[in-house]
matplotlib code that plots the C-alpha trace (Angstrom):
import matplotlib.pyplot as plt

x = [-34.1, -37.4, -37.8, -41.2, -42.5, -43.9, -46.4, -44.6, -45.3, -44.9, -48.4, -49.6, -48.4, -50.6, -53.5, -53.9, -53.1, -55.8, -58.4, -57.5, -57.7, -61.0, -64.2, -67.3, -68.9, -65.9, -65.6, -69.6, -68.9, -65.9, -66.4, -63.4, -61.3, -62.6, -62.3, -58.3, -57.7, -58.5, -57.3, -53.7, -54.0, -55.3, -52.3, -50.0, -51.1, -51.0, -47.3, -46.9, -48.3, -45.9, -43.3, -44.2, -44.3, -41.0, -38.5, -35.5, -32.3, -30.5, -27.8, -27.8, -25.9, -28.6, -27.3, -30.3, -31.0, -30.4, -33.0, -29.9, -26.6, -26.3, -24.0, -24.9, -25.8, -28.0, -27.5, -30.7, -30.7, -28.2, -25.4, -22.3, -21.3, -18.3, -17.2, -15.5, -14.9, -15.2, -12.4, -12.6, -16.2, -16.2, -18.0, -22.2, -23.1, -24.3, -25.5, -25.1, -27.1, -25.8, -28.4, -30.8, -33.3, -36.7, -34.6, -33.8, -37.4, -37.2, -34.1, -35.2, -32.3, -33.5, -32.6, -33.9, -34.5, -32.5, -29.3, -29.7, -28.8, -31.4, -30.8, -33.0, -35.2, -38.9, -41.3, -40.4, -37.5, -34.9, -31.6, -29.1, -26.4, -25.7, -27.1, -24.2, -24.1, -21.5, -21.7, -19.7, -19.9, -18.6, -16.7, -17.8, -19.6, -20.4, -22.2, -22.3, -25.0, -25.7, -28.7, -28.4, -26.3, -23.2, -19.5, -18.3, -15.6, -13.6, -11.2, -7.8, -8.6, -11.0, -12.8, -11.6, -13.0, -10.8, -12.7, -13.3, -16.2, -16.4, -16.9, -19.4, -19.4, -22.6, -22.7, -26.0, -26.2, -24.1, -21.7, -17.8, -16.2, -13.2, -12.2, -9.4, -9.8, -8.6, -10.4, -10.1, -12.2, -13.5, -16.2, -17.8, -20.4, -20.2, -23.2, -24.1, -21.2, -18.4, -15.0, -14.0, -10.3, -9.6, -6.3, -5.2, -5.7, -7.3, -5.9, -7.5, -9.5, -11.2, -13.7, -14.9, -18.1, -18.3, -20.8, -21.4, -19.6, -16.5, -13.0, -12.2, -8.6, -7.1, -3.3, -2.9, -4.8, -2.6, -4.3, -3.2, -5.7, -8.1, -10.9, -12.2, -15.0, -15.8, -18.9, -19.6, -18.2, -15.0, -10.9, -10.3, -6.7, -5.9, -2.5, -1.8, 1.2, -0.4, -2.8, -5.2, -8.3, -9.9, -12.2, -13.2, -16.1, -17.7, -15.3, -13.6, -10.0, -8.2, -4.6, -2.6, 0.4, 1.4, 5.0, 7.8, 7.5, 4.2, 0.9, -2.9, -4.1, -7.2, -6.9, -10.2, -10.7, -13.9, -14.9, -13.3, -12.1, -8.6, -6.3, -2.6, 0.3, 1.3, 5.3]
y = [-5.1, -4.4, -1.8, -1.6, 1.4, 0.9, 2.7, 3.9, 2.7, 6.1, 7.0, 3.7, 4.4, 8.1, 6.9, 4.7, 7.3, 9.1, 6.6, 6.1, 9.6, 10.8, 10.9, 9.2, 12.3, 14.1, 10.8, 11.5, 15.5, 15.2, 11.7, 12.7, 11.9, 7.9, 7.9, 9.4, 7.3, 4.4, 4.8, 5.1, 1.9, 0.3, 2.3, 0.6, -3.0, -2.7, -2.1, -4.9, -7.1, -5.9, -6.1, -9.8, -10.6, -8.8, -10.6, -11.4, -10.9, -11.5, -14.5, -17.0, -20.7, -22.9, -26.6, -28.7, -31.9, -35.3, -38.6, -41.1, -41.5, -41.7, -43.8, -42.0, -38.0, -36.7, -33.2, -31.8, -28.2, -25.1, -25.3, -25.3, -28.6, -28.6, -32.3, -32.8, -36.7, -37.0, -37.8, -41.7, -42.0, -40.5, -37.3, -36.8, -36.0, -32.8, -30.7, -27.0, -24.4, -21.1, -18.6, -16.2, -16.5, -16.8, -19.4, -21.6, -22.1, -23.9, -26.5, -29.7, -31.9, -34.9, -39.2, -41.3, -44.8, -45.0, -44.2, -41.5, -37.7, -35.9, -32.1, -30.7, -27.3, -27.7, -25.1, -22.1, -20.5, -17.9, -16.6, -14.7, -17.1, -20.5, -22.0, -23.4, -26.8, -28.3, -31.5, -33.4, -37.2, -40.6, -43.4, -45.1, -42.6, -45.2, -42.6, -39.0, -38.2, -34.7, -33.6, -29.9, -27.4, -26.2, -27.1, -29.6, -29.9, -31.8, -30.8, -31.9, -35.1, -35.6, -39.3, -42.2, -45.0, -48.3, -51.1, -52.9, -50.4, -48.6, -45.0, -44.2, -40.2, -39.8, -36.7, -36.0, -32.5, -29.1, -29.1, -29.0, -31.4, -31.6, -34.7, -36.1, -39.9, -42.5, -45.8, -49.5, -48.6, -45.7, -45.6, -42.2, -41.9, -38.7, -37.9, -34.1, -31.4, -29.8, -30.3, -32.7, -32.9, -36.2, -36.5, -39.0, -42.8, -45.6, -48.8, -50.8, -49.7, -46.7, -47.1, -43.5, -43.5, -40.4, -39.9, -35.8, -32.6, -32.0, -32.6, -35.2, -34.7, -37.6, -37.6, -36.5, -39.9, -42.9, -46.1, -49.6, -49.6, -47.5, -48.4, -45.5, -45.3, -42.0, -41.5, -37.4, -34.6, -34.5, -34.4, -37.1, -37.7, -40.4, -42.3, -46.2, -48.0, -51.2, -51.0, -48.7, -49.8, -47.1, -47.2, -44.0, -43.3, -39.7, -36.6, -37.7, -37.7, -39.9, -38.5, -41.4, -41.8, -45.4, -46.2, -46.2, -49.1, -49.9, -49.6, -49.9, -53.0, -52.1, -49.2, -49.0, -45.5, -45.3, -42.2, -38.9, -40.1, -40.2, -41.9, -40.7, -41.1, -38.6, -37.9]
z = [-67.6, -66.5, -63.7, -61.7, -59.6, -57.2, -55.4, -51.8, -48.3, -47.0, -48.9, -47.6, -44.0, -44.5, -46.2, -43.2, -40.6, -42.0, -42.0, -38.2, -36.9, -39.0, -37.4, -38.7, -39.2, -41.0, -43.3, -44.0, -44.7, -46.3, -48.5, -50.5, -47.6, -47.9, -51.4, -52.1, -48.7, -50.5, -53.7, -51.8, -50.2, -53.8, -55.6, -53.3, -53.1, -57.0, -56.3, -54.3, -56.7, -59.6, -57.4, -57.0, -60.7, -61.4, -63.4, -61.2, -63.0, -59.9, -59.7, -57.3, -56.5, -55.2, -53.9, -54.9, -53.0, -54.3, -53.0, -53.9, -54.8, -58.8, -61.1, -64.4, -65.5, -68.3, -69.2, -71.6, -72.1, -72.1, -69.3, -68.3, -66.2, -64.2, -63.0, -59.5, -58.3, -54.6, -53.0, -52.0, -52.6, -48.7, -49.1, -50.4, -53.8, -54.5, -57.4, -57.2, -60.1, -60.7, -62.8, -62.3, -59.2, -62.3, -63.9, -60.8, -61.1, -64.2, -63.3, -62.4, -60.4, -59.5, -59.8, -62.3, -61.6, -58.7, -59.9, -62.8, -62.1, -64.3, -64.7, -67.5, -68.1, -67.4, -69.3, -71.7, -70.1, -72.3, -70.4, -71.7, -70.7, -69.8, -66.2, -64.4, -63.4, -60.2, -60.0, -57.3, -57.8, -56.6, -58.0, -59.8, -62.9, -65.2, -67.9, -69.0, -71.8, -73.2, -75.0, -75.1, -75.5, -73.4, -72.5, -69.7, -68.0, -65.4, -61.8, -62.3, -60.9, -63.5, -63.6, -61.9, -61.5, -60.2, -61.0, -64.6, -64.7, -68.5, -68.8, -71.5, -73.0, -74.8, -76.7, -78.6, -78.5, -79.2, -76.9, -75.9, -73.3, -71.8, -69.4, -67.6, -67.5, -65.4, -66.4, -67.6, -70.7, -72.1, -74.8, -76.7, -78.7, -80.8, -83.1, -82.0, -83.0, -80.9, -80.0, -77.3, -76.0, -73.7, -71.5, -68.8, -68.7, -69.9, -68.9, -71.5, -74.6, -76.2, -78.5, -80.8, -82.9, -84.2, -87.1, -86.0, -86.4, -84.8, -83.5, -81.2, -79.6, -77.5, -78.5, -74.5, -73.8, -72.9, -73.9, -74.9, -77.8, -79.6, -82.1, -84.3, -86.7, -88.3, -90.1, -90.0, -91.0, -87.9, -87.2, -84.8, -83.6, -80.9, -79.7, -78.3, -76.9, -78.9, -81.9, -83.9, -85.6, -87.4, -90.0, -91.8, -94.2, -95.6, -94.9, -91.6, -91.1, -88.4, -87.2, -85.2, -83.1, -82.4, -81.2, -84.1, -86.6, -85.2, -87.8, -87.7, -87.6, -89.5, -91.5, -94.1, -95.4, -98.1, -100.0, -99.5, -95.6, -95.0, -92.1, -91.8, -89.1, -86.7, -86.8]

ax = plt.figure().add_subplot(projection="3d")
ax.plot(x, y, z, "-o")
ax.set_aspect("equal")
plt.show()
């Protein structure tokens, strides 16, 4: 914390009083008078200044304004997202950052190409924690990327989207997610680390690339079919009413769950990866 003293306004508020009442000729005799006078006033316009260039620890949630609606968010930097679907597309987006008063400073919110939400960190900036990010969005949210660092997570309601539209989870970066689903087809690309937990619906297909670091959890997922191909160092575990396809290479391990005296169709496991059942 830094603390700044500042010089008082109760000198300030003499110094002047004393400028105001002295004659010219006692100014003249008694220069000294002038001189402390001021040095008062100097003193505490120094103060002001500090107190201008104070760092601001305090925290506020600032609701930033958005140019368009958006059909897609990129996440690049160190925060905290918290998804929330508006319900039936009937209420404006809105993006709301919770830090520090210096940091809001640094957040830049703003649309991409009509229909991106961009939130990112602009300039050198350190904070102790993460900058929280509320993000209320409409139907459909087509993708999610993250670049940075942080967790995300979704309302209850988590994302819905009613058309053939496909949800795409892009994670690039250090981060945990987890998101409630209800989609025709869901498709995530892992190649950052972290853990990632799915649960819900998707009424079609779900596709997992995962060559990073990790565990991917989706047993809580109902799906018709999943495709899985694991090329990093993770634990991926998934369920479908109808078929698996997994394909495993590296150190990966793929956990399923189909319905009994159901199997994979595709089942390839190379090197040290390995693909077993779920009781």
């Amino acid at each position: 914390m830094v603390v700044i003293t500042a010089y008082s306004t109760v000198v300030f508020d003499q110094a002047i009083n004393d400028l105001r009442n002295a004659t010219v000729e006692h100014l003249i005799k008694n220069p000294k008078t002038l001189k402390d006078s001021i040095g008062d006033i100097k003193k505490w316009a120094r103060g002001i200044g500090h107190r201008s260039g104070q760092i601001n620890n305090t925290i506020i949630r600032q609701t930033r304004s958005l140019s368009s609606s958006f059909d897609e968010i990129m996440v690049d930097g160190a925060f905290d997202i918290f998804l929330s679907q508006t319900s039936n597309g009937i209420s404006t987006p809105t993006v709301e950052i919770e830090t520090t008063v210096d940091a809001q400073n640094h957040v830049i919110v703003e649309i991409v190409d009509n229909h991106i939400l961009s939130i990112h960190i602009k300039g050198p900036l350190k904070v102790d924690n993460n900058i929280y990010a509320y993000i209320r969005f409409n139907s459909p949210l087509r993708r999610y990327t993250i670049r940075g660092s942080g967790n995300t997570i979704t309302d209850d309601n988590g994302i819905s989207n009613d058309g053939n539209d496909t949800f795409v989870l892009d994670n690039r970066g250090t981060a945990n997610v987890a998101i409630q689903l209800n989609v025709n087809k869901l498709e995530v690309y892992f190649t950052g680390t972290g853990n990632s937990r799915f649960s819900g619906q998707v009424r079609q297909q779900a596709i997992f690339d995962a060559t990073g670091i990790g565990d991917i959890t989706a047993l809580d997922l109902i799906t018709k079919q999943v495709k899985v191909r694991a090329m990093g160092i993770s634990i991926i575990r998934v369920a479908a009413t109808d078929d698996v396809e997994i394909e495993v290479t590296g150190v990966s391990s793929v956990y399923y769950r189909l319905p009994f005296g159901k199997k994979p169709s595709t089942a390839i496991s190379t090197g040290l990866g390995k693909i077993a059942p779920i009781p």
